[in-house]
C-alpha positions as CSV (number, residue, x, y, z in Angstrom):
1,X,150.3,161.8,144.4
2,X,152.3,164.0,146.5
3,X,153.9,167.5,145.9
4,X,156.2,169.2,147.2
5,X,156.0,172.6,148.2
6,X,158.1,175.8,148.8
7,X,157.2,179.1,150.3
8,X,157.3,182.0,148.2
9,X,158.4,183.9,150.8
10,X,157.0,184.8,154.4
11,X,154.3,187.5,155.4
12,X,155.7,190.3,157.8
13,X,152.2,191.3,159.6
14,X,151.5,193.1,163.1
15,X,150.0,189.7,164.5
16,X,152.5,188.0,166.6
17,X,150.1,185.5,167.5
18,X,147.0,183.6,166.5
19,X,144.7,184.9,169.5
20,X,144.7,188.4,167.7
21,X,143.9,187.6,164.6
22,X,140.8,188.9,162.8
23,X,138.6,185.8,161.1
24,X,138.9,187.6,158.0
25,X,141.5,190.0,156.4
26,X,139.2,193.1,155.6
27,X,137.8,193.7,159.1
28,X,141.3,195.6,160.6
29,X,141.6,197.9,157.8
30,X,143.9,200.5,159.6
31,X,146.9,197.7,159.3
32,X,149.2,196.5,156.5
33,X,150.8,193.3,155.6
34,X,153.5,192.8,153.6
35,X,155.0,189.3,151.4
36,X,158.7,189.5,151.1
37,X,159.6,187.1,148.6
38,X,162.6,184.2,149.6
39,X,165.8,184.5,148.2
40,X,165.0,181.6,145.6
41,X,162.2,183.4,144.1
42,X,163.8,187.2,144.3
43,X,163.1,187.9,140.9
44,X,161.0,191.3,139.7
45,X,159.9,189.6,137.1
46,X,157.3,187.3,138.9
47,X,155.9,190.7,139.7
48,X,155.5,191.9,136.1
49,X,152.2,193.8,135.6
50,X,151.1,192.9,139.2
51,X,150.3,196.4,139.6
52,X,147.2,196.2,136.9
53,X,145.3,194.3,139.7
54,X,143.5,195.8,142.8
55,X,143.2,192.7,144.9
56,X,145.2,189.3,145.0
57,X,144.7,185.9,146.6
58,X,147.0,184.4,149.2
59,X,147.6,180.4,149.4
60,X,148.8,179.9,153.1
61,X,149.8,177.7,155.4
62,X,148.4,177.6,158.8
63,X,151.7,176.7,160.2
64,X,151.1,176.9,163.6
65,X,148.4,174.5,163.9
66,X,150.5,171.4,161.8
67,X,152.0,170.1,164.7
68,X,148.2,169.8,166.2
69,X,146.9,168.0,163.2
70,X,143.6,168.1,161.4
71,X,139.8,167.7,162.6
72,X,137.3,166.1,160.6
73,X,134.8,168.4,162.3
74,X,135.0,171.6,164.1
75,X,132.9,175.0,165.9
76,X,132.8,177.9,163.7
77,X,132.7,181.6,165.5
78,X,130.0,181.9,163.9
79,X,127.9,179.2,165.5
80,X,129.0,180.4,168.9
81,X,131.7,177.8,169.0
82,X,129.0,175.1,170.5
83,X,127.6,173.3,167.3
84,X,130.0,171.1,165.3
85,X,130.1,171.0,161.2
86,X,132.9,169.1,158.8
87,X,135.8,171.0,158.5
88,X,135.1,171.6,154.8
89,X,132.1,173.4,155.7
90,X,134.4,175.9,157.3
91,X,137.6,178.5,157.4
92,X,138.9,176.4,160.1
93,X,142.9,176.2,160.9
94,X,142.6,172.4,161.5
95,X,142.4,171.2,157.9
96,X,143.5,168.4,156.5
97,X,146.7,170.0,154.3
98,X,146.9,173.1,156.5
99,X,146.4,175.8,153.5
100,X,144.5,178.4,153.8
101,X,143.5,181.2,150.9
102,X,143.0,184.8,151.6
103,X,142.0,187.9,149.6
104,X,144.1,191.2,150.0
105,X,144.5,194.3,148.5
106,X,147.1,195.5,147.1
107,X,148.9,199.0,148.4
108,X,152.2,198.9,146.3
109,X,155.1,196.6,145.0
110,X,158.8,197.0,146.2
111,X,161.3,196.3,144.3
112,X,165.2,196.5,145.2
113,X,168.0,194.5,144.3
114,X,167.8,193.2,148.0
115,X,164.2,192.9,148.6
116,X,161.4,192.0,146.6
117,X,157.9,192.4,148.2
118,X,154.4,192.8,147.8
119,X,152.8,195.6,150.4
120,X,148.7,194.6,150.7
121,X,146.1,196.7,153.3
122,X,144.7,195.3,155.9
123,X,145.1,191.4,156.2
124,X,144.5,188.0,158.2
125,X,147.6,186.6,158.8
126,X,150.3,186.0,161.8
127,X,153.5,187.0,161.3
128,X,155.6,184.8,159.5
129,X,153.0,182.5,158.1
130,X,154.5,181.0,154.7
131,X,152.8,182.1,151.0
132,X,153.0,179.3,148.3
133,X,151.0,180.8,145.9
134,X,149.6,184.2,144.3
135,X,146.8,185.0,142.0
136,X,145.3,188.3,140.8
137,X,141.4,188.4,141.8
138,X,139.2,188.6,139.0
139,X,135.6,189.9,139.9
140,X,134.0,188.8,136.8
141,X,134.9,185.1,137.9
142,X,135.6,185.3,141.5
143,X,132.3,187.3,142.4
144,X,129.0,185.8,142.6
145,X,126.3,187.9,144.3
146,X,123.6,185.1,144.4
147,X,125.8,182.7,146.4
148,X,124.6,180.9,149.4
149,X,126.4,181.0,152.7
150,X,124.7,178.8,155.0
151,X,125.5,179.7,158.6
152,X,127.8,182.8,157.2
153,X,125.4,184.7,155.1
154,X,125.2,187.7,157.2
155,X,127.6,189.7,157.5
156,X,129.4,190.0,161.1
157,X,127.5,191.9,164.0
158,X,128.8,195.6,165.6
159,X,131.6,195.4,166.9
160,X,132.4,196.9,170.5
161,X,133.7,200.4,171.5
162,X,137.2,199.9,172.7
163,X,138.3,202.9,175.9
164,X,141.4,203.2,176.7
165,X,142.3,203.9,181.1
166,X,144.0,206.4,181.5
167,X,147.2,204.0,182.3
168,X,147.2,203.0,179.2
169,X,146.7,206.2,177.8
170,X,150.4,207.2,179.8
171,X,152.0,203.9,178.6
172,X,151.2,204.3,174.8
173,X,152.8,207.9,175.1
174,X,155.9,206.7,177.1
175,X,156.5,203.9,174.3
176,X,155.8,206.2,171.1
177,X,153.4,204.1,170.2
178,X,152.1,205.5,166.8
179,X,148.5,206.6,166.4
180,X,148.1,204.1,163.4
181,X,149.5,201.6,165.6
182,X,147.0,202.6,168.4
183,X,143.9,202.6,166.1
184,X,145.1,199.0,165.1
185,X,144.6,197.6,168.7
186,X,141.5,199.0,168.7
187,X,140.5,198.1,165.3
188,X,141.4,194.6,166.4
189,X,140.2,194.6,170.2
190,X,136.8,195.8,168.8
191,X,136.4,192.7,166.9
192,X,136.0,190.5,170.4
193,X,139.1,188.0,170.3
194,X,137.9,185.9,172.7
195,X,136.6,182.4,171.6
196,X,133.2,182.3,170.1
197,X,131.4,181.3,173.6
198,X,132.1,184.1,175.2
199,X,131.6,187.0,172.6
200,X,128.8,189.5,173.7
201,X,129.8,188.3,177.3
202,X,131.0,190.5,179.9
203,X,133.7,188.5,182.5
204,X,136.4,189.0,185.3
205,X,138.4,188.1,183.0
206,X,142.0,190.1,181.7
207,X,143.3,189.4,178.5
208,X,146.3,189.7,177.0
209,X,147.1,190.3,172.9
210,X,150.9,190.3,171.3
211,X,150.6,193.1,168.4
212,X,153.7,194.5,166.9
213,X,156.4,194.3,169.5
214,X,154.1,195.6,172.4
215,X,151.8,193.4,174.8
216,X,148.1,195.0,175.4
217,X,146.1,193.5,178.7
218,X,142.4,194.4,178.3
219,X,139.1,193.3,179.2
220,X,135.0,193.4,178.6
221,X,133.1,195.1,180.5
222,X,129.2,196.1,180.6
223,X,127.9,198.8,179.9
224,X,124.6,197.7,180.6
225,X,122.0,194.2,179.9
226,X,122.8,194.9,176.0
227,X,126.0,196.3,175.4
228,X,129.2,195.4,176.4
229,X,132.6,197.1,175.8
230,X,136.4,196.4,175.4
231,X,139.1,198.6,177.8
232,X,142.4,198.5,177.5
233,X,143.9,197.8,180.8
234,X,147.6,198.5,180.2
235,X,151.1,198.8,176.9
236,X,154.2,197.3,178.0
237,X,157.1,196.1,175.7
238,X,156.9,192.3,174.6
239,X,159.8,190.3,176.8
C-alpha cells in the first residue's frame, strides 16, 4: 500500500546545511526552531491545547538525502564512522522512506490570522526540512529508563572549547552578529562537525559551516597529546 503524504508545513531553523547539524536536537540548546504551518493546514485549531504539553515529536523528512537514495547498511558517529550496521539499527539519513522523528520542546505557539507556528528550543533540523506529522510526548509511555542502547548507551563525550582569533572577534562585531547567535556557533562548533573519523583529531585542515545567513571558517587544533580544540578562523556574509 502506498500513501500519500503532505507537509504540515516547513521548519525555519539556523542550519542552512546538513554539515552543521547536531546528531541530536538537545545538544545546541542556545538555538530555536520554529514549524510554520502551510497554507492548507493554517488552522489554530490543530493547535488546540498544544500548550498543555512540554515536549512534542517531529515526523521529518530527510529531504536532502532522497535524491541519494537509501543504504541497507551504514557507519554510525558513534562507531567512529569505520564499522557498518543495518540502517535500522541507526538514526541514519539514508533510510529507506527518508523520515526521520525528533523530540523538541516546546517554547510558545503563534497564532495570527497570517501565520500559524509552533516555536520549539533547541532542535536537529536544516532549514526547510518538511514536518508531516506532530505528537505530544508522553513520559509515562515514551520513557523507559531500563532500555538498552547497544553501541549508543552512553551518553556523548566532552565536547571541545571553541576560541575565537581575534579576526573573527572584529568580523562578528562589524556584522552585528548577536551574542545568542555567537554562542550558537559555538554551541555547535563544540560538538566536532567533522565526520566521525576524524573527531578527537587535530588536522591542517579549515572548515567551513553555513549558520543563519553568515559563513564561519574554523579549524582543530591541539592543545596538547589529549586535548584538542576548535577556533574560529573568520565571519563573513553567506554569498
Amino acid at each position: 500500500m502506498n500513501i500519500q503524504l503532505s507537509p504540515l508545513g516547513l521548519i525555519h531553523s539556523p542550519y542552512q546545511e546538513k554539515f552543521s547539524v547536531p546528531r541530536q536536537p538537545g545538544l545546541v540548546n542556545a538555538t530555536t526552531s520554529s514549524l510554520v504551518f502551510n497554507s492548507d493546514f493554517n488552522d489554530p485549531d490543530l493547535l488546540d491545547n498544544v500548550e498543555q504539553f512540554s515536549h512534542f515529536w517531529l515526523v521529518f523528512a530527510f529531504h536532502q538525502n532522497i535524491k541519494s537514495g537509501w543504504k541497507a547498511k551504514v557507519r554510525p558517529p558513534r562507531l567512529g564512522g569505520n564499522k557498518k550496521v543495518g540502517v535500522l539499527a541507526s538514526r541514519s539519513s539514508f533510510r529507506p522512506n527518508h523520515l526521520g522523528l525528533s523530540l523538541l520542546e516546546l517554547s510558545h505557539v503563534e497564532r495570527s490570522p497570517n501565520k500559524l507556528a509552533m516555536h520549539f528550543k533547541g532542535g536537529d533540523l536544516v532549514n526547510g526540512t518538511p514536518i508531516y506529522d506532530v505528537k505530544p510526548y508522553l513520559p509515562y509511555a515514551d520513557s523507559i529508563p531500563e532500555a538498552q542502547a547497544g553501541y549508543a548507551q552512553l551518553a556523548p563525550q566532552q565536547q571541545l572549547k571553541v576560541n575565537w582569533t581575534q579576526q573573527a572577534l572584529q568580523q562578528a562585531q562589524l556584522l552585528n552578529i548577536e551574542q545568542t547567535q555567537r554562542l550558537v556557533f559555538e554551541q555547535v562548533l563544540a560538538q566536532d562537525p567533522r565526520p566521525a573519523y576524524k573527531q578527537n583529531k587535530p588536522d591542517d585542515r579549515e572548515y567551513g559551516v553555513a549558520l543563519y545567513q553568515f559563513n564561519i571558517r574554523w579549524r582543530i587544533l591541539e592543545v596538547n597529546a589529549s586535548e584538542s580544540q576548535v577556533e574560529i578562523v573568520s565571519v563573513t556574509h553567506a554569498a
